[in-house]
N, CA and C atoms as an extended XYZ file, in Angstrom:
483
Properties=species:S:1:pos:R:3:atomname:S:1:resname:S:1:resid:I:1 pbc="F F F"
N       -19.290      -19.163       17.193 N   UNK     1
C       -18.341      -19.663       16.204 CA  UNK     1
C       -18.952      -20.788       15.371 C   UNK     1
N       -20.071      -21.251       16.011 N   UNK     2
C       -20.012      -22.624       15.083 CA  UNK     2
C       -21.475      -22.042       13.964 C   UNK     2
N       -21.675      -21.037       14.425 N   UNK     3
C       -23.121      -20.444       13.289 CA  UNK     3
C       -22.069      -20.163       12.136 C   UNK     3
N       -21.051      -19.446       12.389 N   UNK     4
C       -20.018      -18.897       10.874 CA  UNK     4
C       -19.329      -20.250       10.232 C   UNK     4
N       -19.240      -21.541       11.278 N   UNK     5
C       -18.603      -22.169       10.491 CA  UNK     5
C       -19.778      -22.829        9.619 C   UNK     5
N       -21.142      -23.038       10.004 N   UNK     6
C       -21.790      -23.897        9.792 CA  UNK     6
C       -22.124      -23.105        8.670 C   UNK     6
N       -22.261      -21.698        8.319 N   UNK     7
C       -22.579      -20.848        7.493 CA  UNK     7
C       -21.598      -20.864        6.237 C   UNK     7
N       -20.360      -21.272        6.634 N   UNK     8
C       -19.123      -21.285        5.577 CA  UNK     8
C       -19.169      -22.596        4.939 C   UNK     8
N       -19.491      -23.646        5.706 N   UNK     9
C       -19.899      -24.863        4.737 CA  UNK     9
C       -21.397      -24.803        3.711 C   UNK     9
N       -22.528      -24.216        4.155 N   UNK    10
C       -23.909      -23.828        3.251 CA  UNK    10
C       -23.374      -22.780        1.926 C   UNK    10
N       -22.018      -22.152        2.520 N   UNK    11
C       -21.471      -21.496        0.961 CA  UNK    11
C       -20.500      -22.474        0.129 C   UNK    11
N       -19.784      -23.208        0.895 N   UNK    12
C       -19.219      -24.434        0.403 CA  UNK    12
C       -19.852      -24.783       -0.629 C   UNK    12
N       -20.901      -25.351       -0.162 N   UNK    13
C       -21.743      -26.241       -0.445 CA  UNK    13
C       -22.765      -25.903       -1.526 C   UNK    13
N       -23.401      -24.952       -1.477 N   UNK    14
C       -23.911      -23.947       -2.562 CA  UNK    14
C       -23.293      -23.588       -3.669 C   UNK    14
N       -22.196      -23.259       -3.423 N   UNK    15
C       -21.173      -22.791       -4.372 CA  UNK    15
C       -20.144      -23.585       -5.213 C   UNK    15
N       -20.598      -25.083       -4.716 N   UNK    16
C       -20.076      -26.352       -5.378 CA  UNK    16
C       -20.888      -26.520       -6.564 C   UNK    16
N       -21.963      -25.957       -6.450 N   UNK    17
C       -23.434      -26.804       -7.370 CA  UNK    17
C       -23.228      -25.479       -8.515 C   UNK    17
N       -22.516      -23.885       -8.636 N   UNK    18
C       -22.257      -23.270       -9.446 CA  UNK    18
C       -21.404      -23.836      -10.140 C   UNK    18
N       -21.044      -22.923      -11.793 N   UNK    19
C       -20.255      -22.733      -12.777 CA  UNK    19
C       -18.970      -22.472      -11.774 C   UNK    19
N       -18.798      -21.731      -10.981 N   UNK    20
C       -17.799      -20.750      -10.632 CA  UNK    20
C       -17.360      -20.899       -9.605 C   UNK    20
N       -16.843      -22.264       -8.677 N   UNK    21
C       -16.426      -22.389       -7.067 CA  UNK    21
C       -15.852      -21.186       -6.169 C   UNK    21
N       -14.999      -21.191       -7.184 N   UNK    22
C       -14.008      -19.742       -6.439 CA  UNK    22
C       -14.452      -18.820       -6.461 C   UNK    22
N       -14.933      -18.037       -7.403 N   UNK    23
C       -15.661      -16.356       -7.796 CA  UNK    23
C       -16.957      -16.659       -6.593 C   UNK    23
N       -17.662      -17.575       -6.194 N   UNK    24
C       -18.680      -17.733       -5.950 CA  UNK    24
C       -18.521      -17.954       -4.131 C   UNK    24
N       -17.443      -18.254       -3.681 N   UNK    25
C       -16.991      -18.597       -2.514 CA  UNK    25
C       -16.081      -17.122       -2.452 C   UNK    25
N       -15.781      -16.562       -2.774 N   UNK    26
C       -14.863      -15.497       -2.695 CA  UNK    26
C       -16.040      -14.317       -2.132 C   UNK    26
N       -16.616      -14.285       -3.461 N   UNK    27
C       -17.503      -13.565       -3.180 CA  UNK    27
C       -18.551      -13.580       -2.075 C   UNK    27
N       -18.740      -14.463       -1.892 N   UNK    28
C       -20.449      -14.782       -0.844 CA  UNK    28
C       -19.334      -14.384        0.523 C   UNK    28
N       -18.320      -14.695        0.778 N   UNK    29
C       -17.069      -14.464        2.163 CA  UNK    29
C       -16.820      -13.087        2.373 C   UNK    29
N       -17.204      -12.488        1.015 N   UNK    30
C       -16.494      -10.731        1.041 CA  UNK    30
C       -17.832      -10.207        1.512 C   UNK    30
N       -18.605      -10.206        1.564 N   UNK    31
C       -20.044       -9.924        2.547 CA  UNK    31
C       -20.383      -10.236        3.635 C   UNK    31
N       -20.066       -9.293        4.951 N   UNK    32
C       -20.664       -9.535        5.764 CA  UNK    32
C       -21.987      -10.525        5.722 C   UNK    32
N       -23.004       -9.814        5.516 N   UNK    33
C       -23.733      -11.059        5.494 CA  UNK    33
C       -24.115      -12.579        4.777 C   UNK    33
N       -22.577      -12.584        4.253 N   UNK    34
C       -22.926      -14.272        4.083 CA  UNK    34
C       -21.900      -15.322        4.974 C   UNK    34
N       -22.084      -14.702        6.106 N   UNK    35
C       -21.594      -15.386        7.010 CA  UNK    35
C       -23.116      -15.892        8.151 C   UNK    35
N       -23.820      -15.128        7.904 N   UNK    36
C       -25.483      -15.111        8.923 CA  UNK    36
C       -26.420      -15.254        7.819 C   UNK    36
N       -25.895      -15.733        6.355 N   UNK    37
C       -27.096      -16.677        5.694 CA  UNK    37
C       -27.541      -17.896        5.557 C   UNK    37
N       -29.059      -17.908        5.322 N   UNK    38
C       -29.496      -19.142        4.869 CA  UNK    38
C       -29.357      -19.170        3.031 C   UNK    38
N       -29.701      -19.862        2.093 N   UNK    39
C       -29.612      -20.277        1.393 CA  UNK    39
C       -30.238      -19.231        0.214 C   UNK    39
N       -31.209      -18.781        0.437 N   UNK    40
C       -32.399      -17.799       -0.167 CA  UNK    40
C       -31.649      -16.059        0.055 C   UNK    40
N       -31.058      -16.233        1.062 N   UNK    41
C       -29.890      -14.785        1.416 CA  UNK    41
C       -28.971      -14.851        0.265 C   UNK    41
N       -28.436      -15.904        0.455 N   UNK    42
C       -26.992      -16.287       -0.137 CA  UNK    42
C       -27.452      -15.683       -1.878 C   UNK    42
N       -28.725      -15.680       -2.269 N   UNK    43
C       -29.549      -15.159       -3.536 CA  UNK    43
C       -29.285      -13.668       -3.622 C   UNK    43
N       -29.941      -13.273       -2.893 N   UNK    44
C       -29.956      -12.064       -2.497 CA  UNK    44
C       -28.246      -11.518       -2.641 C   UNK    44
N       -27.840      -11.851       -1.774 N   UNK    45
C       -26.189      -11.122       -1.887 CA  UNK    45
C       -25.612      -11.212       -3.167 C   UNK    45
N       -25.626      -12.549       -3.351 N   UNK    46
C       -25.318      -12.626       -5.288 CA  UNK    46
C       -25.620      -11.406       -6.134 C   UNK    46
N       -26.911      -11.485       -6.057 N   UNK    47
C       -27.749      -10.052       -6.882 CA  UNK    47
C       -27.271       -8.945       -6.353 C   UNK    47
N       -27.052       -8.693       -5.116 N   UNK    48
C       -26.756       -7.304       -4.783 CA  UNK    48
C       -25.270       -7.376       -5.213 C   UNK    48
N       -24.181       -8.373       -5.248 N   UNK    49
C       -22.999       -7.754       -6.061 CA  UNK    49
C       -22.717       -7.500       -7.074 C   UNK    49
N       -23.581       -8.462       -7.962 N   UNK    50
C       -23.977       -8.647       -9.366 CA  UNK    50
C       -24.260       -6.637       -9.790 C   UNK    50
N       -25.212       -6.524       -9.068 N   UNK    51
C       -25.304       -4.825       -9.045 CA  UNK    51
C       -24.679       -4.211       -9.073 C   UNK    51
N       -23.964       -4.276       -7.719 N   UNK    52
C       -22.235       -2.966       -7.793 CA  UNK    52
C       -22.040       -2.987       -8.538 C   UNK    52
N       -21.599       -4.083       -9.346 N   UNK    53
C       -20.223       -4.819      -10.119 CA  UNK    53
C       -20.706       -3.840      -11.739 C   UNK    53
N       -22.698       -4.263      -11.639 N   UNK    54
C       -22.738       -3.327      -12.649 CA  UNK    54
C       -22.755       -1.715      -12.969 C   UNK    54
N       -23.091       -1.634      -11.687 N   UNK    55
C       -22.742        0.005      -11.423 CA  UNK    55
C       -21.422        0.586      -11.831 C   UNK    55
N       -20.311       -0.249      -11.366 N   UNK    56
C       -18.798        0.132      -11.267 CA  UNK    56
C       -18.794        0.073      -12.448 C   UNK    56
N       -19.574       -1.140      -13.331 N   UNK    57
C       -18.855       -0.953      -15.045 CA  UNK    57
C       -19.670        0.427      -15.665 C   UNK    57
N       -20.977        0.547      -15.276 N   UNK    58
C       -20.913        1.919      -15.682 CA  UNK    58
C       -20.396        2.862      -16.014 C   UNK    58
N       -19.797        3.392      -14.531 N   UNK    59
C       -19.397        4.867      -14.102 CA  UNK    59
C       -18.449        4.211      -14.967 C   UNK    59
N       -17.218        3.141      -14.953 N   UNK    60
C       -15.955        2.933      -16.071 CA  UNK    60
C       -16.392        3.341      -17.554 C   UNK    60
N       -17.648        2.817      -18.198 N   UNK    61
C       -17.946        3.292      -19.435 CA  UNK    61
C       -17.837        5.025      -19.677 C   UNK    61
N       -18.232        5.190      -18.881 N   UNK    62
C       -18.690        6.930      -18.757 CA  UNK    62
C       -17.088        7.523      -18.709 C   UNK    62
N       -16.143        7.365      -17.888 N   UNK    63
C       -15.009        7.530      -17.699 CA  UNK    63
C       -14.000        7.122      -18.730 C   UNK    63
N       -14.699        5.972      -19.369 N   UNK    64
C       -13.515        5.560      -20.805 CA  UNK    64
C       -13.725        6.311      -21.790 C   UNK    64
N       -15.370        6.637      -21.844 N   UNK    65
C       -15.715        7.389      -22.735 CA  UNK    65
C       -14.986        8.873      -22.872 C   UNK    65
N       -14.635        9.658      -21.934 N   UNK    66
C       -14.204       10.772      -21.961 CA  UNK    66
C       -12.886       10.880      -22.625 C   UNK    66
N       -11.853        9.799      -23.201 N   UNK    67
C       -10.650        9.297      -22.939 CA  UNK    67
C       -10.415        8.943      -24.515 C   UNK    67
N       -11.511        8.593      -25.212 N   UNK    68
C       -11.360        8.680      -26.622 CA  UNK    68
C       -12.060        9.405      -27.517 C   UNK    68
N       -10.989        9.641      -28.722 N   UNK    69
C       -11.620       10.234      -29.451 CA  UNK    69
C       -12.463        9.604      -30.948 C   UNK    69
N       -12.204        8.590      -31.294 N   UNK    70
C       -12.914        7.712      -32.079 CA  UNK    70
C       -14.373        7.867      -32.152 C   UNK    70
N       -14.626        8.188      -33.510 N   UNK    71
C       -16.495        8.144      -33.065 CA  UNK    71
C       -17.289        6.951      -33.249 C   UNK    71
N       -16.267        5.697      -33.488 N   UNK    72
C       -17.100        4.752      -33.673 CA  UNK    72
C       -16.931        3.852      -31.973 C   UNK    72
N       -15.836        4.221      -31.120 N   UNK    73
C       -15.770        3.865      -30.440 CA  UNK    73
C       -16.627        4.120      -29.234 C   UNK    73
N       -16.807        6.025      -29.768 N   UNK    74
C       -17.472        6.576      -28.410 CA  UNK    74
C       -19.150        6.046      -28.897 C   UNK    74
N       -18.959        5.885      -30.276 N   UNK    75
C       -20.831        5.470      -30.385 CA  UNK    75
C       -20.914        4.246      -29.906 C   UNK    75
N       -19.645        2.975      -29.574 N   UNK    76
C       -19.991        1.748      -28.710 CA  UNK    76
C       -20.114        1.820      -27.489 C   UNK    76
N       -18.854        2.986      -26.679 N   UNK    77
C       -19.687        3.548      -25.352 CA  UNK    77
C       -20.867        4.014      -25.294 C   UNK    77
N       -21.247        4.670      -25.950 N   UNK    78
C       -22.907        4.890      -25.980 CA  UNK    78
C       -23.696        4.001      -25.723 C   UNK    78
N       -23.807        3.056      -26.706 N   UNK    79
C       -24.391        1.863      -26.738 CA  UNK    79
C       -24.908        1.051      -25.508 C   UNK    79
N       -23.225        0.867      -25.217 N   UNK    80
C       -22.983       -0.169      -24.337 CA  UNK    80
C       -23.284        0.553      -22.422 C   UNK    80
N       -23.106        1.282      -22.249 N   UNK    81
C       -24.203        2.796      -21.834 CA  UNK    81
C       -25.257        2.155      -21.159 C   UNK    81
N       -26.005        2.376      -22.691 N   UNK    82
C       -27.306        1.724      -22.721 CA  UNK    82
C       -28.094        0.505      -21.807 C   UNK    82
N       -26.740       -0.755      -22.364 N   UNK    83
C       -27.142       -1.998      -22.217 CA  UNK    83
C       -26.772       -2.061      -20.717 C   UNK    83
N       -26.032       -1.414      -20.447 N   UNK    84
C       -25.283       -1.829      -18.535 CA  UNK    84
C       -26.717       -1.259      -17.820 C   UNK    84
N       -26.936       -0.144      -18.589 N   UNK    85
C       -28.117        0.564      -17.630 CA  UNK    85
C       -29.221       -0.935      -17.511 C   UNK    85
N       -29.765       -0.918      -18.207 N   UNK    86
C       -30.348       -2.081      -19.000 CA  UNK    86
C       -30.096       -3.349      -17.959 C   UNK    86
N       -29.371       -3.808      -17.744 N   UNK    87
C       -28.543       -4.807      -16.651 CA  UNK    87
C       -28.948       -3.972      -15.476 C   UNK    87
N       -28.454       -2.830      -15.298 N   UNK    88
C       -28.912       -2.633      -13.463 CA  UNK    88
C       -30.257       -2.962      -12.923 C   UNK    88
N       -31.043       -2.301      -14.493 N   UNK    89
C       -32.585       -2.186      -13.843 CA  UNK    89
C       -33.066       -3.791      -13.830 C   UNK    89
N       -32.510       -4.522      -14.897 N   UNK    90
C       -33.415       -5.933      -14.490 CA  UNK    90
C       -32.844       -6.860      -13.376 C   UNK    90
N       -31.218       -6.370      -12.829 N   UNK    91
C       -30.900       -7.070      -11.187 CA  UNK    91
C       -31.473       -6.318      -10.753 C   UNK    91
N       -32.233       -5.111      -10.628 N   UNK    92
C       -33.355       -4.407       -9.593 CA  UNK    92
C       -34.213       -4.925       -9.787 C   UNK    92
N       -35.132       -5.293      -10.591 N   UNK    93
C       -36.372       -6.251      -10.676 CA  UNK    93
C       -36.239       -7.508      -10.491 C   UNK    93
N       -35.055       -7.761      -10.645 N   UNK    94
C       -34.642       -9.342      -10.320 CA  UNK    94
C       -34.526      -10.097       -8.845 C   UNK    94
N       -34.078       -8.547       -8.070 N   UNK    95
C       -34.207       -8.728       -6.526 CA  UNK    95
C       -35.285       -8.430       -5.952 C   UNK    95
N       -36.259       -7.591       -6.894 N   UNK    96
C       -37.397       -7.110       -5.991 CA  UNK    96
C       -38.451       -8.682       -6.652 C   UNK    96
N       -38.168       -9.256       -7.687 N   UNK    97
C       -39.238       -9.798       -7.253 CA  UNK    97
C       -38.755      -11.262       -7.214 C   UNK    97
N       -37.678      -11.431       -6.125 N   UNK    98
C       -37.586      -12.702       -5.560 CA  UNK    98
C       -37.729      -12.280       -4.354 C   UNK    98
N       -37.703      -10.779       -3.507 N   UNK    99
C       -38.589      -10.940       -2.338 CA  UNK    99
C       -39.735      -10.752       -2.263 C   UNK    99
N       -40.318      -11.267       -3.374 N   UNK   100
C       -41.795      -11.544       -3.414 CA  UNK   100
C       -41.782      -12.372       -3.436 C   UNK   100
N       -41.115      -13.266       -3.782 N   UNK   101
C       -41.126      -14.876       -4.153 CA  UNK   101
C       -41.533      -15.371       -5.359 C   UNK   101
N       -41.213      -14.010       -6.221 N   UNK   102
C       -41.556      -14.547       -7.579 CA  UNK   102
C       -40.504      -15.329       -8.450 C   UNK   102
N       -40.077      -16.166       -7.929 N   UNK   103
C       -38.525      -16.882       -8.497 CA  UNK   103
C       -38.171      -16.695       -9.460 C   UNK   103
N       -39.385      -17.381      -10.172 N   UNK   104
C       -39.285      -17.723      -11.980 CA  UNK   104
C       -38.941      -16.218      -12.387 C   UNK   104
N       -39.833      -15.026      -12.270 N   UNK   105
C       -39.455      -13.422      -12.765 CA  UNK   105
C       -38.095      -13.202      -12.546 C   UNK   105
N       -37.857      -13.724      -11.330 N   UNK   106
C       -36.440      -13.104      -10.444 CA  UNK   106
C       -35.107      -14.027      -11.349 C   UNK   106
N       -35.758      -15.212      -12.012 N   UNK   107
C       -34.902      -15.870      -13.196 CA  UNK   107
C       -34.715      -15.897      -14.468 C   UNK   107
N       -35.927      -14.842      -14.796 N   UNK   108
C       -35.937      -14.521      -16.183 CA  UNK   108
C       -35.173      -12.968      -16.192 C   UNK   108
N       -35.714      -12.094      -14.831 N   UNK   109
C       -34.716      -10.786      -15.246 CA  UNK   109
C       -33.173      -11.285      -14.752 C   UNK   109
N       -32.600      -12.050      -14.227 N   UNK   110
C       -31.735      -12.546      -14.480 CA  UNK   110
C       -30.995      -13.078      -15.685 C   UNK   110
N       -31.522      -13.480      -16.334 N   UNK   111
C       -31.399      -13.618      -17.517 CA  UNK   111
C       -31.249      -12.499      -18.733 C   UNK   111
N       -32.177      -11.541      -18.469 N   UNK   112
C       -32.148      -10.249      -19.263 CA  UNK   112
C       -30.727       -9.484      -18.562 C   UNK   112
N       -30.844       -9.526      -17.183 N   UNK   113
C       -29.487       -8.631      -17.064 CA  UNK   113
C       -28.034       -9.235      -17.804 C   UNK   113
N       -28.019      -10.426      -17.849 N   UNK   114
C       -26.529      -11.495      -18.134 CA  UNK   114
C       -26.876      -11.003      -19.986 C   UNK   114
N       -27.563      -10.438      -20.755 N   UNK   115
C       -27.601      -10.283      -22.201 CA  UNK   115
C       -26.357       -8.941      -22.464 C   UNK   115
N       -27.184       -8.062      -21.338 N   UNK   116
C       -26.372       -6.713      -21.704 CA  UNK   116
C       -24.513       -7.052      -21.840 C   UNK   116
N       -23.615       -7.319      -21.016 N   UNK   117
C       -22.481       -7.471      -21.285 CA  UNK   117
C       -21.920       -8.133      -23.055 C   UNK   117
N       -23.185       -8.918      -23.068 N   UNK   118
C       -22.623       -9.602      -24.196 CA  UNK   118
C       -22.737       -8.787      -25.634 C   UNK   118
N       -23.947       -8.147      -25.716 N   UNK   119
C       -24.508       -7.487      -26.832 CA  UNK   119
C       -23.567       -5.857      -26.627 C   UNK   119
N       -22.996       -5.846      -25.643 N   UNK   120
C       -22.270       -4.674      -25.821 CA  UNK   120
C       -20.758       -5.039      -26.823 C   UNK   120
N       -20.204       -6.441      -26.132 N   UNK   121
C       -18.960       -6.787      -26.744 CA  UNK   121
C       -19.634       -6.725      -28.615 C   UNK   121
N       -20.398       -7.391      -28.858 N   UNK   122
C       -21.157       -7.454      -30.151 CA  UNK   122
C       -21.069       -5.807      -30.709 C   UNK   122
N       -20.714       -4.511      -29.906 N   UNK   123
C       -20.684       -3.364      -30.566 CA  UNK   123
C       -19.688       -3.078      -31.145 C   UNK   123
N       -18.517       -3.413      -30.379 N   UNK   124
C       -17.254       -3.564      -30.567 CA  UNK   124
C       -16.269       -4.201      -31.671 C   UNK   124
N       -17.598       -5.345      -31.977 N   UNK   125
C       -17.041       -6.166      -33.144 CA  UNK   125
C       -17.791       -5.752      -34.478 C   UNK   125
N       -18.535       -5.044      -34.171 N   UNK   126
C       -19.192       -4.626      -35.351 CA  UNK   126
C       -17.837       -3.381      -36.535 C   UNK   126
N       -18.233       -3.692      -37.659 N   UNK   127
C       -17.058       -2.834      -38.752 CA  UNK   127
C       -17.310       -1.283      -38.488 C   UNK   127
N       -16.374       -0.414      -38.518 N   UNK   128
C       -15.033       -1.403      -38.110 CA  UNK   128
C       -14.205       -1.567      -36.253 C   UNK   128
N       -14.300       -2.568      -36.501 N   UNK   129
C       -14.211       -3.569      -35.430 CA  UNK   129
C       -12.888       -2.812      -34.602 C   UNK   129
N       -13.297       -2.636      -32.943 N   UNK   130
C       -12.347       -2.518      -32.273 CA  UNK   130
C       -12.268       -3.107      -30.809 C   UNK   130
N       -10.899       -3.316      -30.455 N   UNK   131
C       -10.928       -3.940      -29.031 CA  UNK   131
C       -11.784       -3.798      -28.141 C   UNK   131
N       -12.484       -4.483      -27.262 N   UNK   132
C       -13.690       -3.776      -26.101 CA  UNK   132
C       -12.612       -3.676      -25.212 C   UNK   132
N       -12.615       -2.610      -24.102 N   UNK   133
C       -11.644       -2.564      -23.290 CA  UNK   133
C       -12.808       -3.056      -21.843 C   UNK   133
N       -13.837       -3.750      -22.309 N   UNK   134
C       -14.855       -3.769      -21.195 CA  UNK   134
C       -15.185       -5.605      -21.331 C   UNK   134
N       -14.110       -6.499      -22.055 N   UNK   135
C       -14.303       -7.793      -22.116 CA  UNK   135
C       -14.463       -8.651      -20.604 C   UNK   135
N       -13.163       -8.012      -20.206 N   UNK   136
C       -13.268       -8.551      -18.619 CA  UNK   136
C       -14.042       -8.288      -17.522 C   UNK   136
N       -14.264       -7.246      -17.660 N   UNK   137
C       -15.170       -6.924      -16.741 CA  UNK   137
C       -16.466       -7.381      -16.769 C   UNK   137
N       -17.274       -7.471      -18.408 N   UNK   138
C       -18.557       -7.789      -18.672 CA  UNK   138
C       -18.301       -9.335      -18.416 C   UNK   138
N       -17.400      -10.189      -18.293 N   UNK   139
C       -17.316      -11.100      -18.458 CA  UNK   139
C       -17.403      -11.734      -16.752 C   UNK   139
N       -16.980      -10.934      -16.149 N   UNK   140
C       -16.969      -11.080      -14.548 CA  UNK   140
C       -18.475      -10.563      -14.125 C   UNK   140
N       -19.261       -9.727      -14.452 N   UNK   141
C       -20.440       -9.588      -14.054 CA  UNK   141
C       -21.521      -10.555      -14.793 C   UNK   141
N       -20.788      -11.197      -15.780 N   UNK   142
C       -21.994      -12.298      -16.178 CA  UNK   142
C       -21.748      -13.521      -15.239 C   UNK   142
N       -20.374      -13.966      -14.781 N   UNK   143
C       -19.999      -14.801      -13.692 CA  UNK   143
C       -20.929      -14.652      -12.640 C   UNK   143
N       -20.733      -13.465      -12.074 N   UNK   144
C       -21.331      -13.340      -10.958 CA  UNK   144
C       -23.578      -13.298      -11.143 C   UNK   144
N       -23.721      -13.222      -12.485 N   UNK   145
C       -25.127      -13.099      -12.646 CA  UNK   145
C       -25.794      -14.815      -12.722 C   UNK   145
N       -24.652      -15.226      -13.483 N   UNK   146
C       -24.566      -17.018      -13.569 CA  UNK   146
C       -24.762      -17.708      -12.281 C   UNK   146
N       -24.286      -17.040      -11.541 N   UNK   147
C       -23.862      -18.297       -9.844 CA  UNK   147
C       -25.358      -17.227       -9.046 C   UNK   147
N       -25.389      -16.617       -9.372 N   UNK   148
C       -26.966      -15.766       -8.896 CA  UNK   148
C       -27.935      -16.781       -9.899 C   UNK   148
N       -27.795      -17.254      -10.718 N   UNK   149
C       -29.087      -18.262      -11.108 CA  UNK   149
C       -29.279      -19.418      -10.713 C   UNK   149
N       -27.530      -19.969      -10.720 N   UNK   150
C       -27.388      -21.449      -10.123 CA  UNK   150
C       -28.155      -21.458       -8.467 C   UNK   150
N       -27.524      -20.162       -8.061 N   UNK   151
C       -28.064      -20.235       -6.319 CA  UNK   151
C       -29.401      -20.032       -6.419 C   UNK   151
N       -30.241      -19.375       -7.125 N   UNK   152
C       -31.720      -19.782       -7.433 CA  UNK   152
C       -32.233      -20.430       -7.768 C   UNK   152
N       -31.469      -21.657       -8.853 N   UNK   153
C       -32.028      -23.075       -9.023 CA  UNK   153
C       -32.144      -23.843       -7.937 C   UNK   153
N       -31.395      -23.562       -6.739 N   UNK   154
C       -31.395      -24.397       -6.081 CA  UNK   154
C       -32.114      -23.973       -4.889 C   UNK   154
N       -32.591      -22.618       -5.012 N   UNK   155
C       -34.029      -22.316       -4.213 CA  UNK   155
C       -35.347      -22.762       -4.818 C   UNK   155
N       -35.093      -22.882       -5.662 N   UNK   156
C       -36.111      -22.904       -6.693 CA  UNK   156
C       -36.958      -24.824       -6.447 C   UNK   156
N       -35.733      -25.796       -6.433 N   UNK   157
C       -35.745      -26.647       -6.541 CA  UNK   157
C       -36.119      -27.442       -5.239 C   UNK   157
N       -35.939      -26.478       -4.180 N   UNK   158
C       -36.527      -26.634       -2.607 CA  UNK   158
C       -37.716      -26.473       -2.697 C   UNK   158
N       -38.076      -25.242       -3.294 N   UNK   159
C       -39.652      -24.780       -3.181 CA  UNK   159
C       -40.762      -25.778       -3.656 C   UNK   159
N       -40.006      -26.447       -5.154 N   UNK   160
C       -41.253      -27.236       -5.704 CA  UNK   160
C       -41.518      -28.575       -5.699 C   UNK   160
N       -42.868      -28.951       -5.698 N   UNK   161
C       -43.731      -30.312       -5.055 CA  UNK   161
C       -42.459      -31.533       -5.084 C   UNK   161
C-alpha cells in the first residue's frame, strides 16, 4: 500500500508542475501502470495516451467523413486525415526515441505531433468556412501532448549537469 500511495503523490507532484492538474492526474490514475511509476514512466504513459486519444480521433474522422455530404467539408476530412496520421507517427517516434534517451528528439516530435490538431482546425476555417466538429477533441489531445512535454521537462531537467 504505501508503493501506490507513494506513487500517487510522484503524480501529484508531477502533475502540479503541468498546464493541466486534473487532465494530467486523471489521466496518469486511469493506467494501471501509473500507479508502479517512476517519473521517466509517468513519460511514457503520457505518450502512450496521447496515442489512443490520436487513434480514436482518427477512426472519428473516417466515420464523420462518411456522414457528410459537403465537398468542402469532406476535402477538410481529408486533410485533417492527413495531419492526425501525421500526429500518430511522430508520438511513435516520440516514444521510441525517448527509450533511447534521446529526450530532446522525443521533444521535438512532440512538438510536431501537438501541430497536427491545430492546422486541421485551420482547414475548417478556411472559405468557405465551416464548424470543425473535431475542436474538442483536437483540443484534448494537444492537452494531453502538452503535460507529455511538461513531464519531459522535468526528466529532462534531472538528466542535465
Amino acid at each position: 500500500m504505501a508503493i501506490i500511495d507513494k506513487n500517487v503523490a510522484l503524480i501529484q507532484q508531477a502533475c502540479k508542475k503541468t498546464h493541466n492538474y486534473n487532465l494530467c492526474v486523471s489521466s496518469l490514475k486511469s493506467d494501471p501502470r501509473g500507479l508502479k511509476a517512476d517519473l521517466k514512466d509517468l513519460v511514457v504513459i503520457m505518450m502512450d495516451i496521447a496515442l489512443v486519444k490520436s487513434i480514436k480521433i482518427s477512426e472519428l474522422i473516417i466515420k464523420l467523413n462518411k456522414t457528410v455530404s459537403d465537398p468542402y467539408v469532406r476535402s477538410s476530412f481529408h486533410v485533417c486525415s492527413s495531419l492526425y496520421d501525421d500526429s500518430k507517427v511522430s508520438l511513435q517516434e516520440a516514444i521510441d526515441a525517448f527509450e533511447s534517451n534521446s529526450y530532446k528528439e522525443s521533444y521535438e516530435q512532440l512538438g510536431s505531433a501537438a501541430s497536427g490538431p491545430g492546422e486541421c482546425e485551420d482547414t475548417f476555417a478556411e472559405p468557405p468556412a465551416s464548424k470543425s466538429p473535431l475542436t474538442a477533441v483536437g483540443a484534448d489531445l494537444c492537452s494531453l501532448i502538452t503535460i507529455a512535454e511538461d513531464i519531459l521537462s522535468m526528466v529532462m531537467k534531472l538528466k542535465s549537469p
